[in-house]
C-alpha positions as semicolon CSV with decimal commas, in nm:
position;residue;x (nm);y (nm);z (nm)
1;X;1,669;0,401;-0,991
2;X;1,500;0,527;-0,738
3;X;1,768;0,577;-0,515
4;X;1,914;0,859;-0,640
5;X;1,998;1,219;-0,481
6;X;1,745;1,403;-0,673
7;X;1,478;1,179;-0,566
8;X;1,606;1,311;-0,225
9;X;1,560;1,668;-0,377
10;X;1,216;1,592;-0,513
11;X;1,079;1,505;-0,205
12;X;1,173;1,796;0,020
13;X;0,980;1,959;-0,292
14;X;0,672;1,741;-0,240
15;X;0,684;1,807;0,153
16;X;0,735;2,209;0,088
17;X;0,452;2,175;-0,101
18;X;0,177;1,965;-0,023
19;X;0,237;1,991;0,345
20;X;0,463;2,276;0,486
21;X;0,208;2,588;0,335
22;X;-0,061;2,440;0,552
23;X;0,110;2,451;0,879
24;X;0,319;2,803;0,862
25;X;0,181;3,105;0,757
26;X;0,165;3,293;0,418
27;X;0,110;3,613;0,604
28;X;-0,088;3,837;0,847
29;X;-0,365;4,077;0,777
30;X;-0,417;4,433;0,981
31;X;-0,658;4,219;1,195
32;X;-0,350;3,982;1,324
33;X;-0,523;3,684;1,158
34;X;-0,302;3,424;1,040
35;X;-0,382;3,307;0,607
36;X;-0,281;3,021;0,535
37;X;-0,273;2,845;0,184
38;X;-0,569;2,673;0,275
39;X;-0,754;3,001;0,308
40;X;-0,679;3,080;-0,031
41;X;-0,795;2,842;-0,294
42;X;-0,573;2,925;-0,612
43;X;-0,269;2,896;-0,352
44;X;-0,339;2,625;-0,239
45;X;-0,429;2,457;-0,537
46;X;-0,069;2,580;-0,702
47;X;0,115;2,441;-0,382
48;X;-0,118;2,110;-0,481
49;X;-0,009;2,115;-0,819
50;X;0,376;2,160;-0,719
51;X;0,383;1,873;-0,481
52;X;0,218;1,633;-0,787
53;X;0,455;1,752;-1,040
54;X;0,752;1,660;-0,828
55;X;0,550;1,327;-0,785
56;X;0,491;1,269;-1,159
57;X;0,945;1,379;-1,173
58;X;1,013;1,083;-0,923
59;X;0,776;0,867;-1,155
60;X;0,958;0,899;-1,456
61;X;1,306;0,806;-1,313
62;X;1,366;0,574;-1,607
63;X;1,357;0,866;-1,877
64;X;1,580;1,140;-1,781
65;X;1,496;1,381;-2,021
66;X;1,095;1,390;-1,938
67;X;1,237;1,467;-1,575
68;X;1,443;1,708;-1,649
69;X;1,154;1,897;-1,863
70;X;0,828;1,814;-1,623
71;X;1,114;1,957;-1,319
72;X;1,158;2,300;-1,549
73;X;0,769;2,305;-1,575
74;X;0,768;2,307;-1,187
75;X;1,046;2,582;-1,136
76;X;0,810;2,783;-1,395
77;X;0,489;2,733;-1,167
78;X;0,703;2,836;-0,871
79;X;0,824;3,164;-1,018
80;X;0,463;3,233;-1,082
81;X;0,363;3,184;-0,764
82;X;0,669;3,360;-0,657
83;X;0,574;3,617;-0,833
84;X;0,231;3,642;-0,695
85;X;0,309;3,647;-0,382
86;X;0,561;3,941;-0,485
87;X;0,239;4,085;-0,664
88;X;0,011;4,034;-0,366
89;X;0,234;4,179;-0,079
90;X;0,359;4,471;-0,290
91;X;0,054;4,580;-0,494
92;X;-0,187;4,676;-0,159
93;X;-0,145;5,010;-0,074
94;X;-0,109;5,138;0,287
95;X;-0,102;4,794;0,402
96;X;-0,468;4,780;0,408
97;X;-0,481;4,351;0,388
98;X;-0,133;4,274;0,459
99;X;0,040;4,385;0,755
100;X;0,329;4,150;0,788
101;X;0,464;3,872;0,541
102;X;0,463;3,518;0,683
103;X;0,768;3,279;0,607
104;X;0,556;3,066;0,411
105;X;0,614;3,347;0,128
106;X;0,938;3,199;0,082
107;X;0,844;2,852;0,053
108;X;0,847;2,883;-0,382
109;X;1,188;3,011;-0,326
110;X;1,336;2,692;-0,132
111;X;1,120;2,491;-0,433
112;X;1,312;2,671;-0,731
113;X;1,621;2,555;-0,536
114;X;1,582;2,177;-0,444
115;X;1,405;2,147;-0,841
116;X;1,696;2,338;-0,958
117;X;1,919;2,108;-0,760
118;X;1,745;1,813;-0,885
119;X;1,785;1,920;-1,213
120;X;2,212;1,931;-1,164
121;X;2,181;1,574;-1,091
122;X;1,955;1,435;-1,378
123;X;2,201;1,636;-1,592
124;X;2,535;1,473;-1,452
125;X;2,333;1,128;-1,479
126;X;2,248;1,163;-1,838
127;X;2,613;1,295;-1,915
128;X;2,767;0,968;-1,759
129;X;2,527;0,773;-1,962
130;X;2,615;0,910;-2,290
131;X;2,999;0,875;-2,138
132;X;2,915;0,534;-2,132
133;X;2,716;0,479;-2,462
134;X;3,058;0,651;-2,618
135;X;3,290;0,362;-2,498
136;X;3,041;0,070;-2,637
């Protein structure tokens, strides 16, 4: 069904990330310009990526269990990017390409909760399944 809270939670993951990195700001250089994920390719095709994954997890609503695992593949891709931008913002020194962080930094952060989220909710519907299986 597709009416179910962690379709809900999927698709606040599809709009953090197929839409919400291209409209706020990953973060500023010394110049004061503004990147955004579409100024970096391999960002933007991660946040791409994201968004489809939590596609392909409202998709396969009918089997639980390839949910649950394709949702854990998409908390995985968000720690790496996560960790990227960790990598990225910490790694230059002196500041000499990064000046200030942007909130769109914390955009895999919000992800890894609403998937995680998600992920409660396939569980408790596959336990009252099998709750149900054990009274038949």
């Amino acid at each position: 069904m597709i009416q179910r809270i962690q379709t809900v939670y999927l698709m606040v993951v599809i709009l953090l990330g197929a839409v919400l990195p291209f409209f706020v700001n990953l973060w500023s250089d010394a110049a004061g310009n503004e990147i955004f994920a579409e100024n970096e390719v391999f960002i933007s095709i991660a946040f791409y990526i994201i968004a489809v994954l939590a596609l392909l997890a409202i998709v396969l609503f009918k089997n639980r269990k390839k949910q649950f695992v394709v949702n854990r593949l998409n908390i995985i891709l968000n720690l790496f990017l996560l960790g990227f931008f960790v990598f990225r913002s910490l790694n230059l020194s002196g500041e000499t390409n990064v000046s200030e962080k942007g909130i769109g930094m914390l955009i895999p952060v919000f992800s890894i909760v609403f998937l995680a989220l998600a992920n409660r909710a396939i569980k408790k519907d596959e336990d009252l399944v099998k709750s149900v299986d054990r009274l038949r």
